[in-house]
C-alpha positions in Angstrom: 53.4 95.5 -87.8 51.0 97.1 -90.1 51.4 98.4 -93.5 51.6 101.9 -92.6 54.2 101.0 -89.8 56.2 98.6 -92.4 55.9 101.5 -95.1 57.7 104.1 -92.6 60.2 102.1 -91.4 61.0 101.9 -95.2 60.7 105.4 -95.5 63.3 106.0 -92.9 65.6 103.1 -94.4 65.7 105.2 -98.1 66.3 108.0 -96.2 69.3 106.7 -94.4 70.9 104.9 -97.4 70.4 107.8 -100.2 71.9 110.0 -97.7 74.9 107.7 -96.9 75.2 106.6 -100.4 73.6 109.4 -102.8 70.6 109.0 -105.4 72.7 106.6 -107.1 69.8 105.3 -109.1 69.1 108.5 -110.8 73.0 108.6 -112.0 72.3 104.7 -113.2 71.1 105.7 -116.8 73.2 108.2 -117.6 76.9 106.2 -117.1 75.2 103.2 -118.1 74.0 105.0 -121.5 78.1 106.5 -121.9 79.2 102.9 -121.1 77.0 101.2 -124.2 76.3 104.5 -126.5 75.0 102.1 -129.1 72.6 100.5 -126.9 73.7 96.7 -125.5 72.8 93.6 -127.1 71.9 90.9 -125.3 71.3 87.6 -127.1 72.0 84.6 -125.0 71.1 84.0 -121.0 75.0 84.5 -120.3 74.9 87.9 -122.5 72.2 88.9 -119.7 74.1 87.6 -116.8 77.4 89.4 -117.9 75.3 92.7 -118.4 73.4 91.4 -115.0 77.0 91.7 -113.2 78.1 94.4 -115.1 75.4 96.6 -113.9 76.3 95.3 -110.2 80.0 97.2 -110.5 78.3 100.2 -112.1 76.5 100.9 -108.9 79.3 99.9 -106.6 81.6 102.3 -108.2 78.7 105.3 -108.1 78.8 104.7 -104.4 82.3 104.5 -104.3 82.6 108.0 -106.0 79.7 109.4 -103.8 82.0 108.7 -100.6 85.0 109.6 -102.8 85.1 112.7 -100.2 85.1 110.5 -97.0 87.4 108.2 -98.4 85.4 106.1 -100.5 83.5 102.8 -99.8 85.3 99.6 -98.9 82.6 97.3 -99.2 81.9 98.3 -102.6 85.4 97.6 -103.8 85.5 94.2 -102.5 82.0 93.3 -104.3 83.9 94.6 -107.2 86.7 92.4 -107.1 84.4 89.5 -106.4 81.9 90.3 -109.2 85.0 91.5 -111.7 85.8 88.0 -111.2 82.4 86.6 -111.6 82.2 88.1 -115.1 86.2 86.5 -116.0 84.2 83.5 -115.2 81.6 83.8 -117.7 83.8 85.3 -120.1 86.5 82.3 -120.2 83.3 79.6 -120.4 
């Protein structure tokens, strides 16, 4: 396959996922920025790894909300319960 070829078929996958899930990345900042209005601190590798995880649910739960009309996204509420448990982990260590 060449680079043109791989570069369309990559074209058509963006297309297909922002219009099953939304432009979830441009909706990123903003509830990331009302979740942490001071700003986050991260110190320590499991600071990043929590904020790492974090950042997982935030776009699960965009998606979620941007199939909230066709009744939501059940994929993204079982990585949420995995990675809500994930960040119980770091947080009891």
């Amino acid at each position: 396959m060449t680079v043109s070829e791989r570069i369309k078929k990559l074209s058509a996958l963006q297309e297909e996922r922002e219009f099953r899930y939304g432009e979830a990345y441009k909706q990123k900042g903003e509830v990331m920025e009302n979740i942490f209005p001071s700003g986050a601190r991260l110190d320590s590798e499991t600071d990043f790894a929590r904020y790492s995880i974090l950042d997982f649910m935030v776009s699960k739960i965009i998606r979620y909300a941007n199939n909230f009309d066709v009744g939501g996204h059940a994929d993204s509420l079982d990585d949420i319960s995995v990675y809500a448990q994930m960040l119980r982990e770091l947080d009891d260590a």
